[in-house]
N, C-alpha and C positions, 0 to 999 in steps of 0.2 A: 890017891891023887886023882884017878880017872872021874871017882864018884862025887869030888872038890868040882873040879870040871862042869860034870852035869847039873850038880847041884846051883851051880854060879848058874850056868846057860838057863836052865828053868827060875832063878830067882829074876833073870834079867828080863826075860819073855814076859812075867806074872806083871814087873813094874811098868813094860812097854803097853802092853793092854792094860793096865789102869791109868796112866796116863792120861788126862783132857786130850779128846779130840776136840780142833776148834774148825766152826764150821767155813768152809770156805764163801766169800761175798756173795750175796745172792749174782743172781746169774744175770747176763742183758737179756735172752730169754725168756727167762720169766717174766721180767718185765713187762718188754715187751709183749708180750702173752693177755698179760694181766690191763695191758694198757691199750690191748686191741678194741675194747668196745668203742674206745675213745677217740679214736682216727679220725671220722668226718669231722667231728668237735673240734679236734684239734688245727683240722686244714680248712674250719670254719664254712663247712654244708653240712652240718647236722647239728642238731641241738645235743643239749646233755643229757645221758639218760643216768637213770639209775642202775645199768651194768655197771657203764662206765665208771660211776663214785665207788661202788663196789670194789671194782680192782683195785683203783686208787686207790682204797683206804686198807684193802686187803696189802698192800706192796708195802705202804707207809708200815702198818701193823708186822709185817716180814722184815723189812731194813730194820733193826734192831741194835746192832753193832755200831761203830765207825765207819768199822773195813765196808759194811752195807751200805750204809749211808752214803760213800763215796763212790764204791759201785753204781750204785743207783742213780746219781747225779751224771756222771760220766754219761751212762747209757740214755740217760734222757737227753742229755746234750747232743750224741754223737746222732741217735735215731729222730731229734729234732732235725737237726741238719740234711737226713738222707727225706724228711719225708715232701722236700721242694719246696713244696708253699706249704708254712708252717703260717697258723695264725696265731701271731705274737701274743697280742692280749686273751686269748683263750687259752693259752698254752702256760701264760702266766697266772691266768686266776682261777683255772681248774682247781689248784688243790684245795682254794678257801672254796671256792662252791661245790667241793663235799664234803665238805665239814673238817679237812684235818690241815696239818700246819708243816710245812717245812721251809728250813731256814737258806733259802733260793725260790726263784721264778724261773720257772722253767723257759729255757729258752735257747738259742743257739751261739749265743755267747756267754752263757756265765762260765767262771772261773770256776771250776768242783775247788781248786785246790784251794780254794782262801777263803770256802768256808767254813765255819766254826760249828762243828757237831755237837 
């Protein structure tokens, strides 16, 4: 019976580590990280450079998921807001002026939850 025991406890261990790990949302962090070249751009005293599109399309290329996608709205929204003077229309047409597409304008009022990934 003892060896029923261990045999169960190692069948259960074997099935818990094969198991999908799912990755947890990217991070605000990183984001933000990712989306530091782009500070003066976004508070509108600096131009765009191409770090800055880099990140961006690096972060877009990372959100992959939902649960990212959502993450990452969030954070743009919440670190719009902290960064004061945000300039709106740069903030909303960054991601067409590096070439990628997401379905919001970034900004300090959108809604993450209504939109459709």
């Amino acid at each position: 019976m003892a060896s029923l025991n261990v045999a169960f406890v190692a069948l259960l261990s074997i099935a818990v580590m094969a198991a999908p790990i799912t990755d947890a949302a990217i991070s605000c962090s990183t984001i933000t990280r990712g989306l530091a070249p782009c500070l003066s751009y976004l508070k509108g005293s600096g131009v765009l450079t191409a770090n800055c599109c880099g990140g961006v399309k690096a972060l877009v290329a990372a959100a992959r998921t939902t649960q990212d996608k959502q993450a990452a709205c969030n954070c743009l929204k919440s670190t719009a807001a902290k960064l004061g003077k945000l300039n709106e229309p740069n903030a909303a047409s960054l991601p067409a002026k590096c070439g990628v597409n997401i379905p919001y304008k970034i900004s300090t009022s959108i809604n993450c939850a209504t939109i459709k990934f």
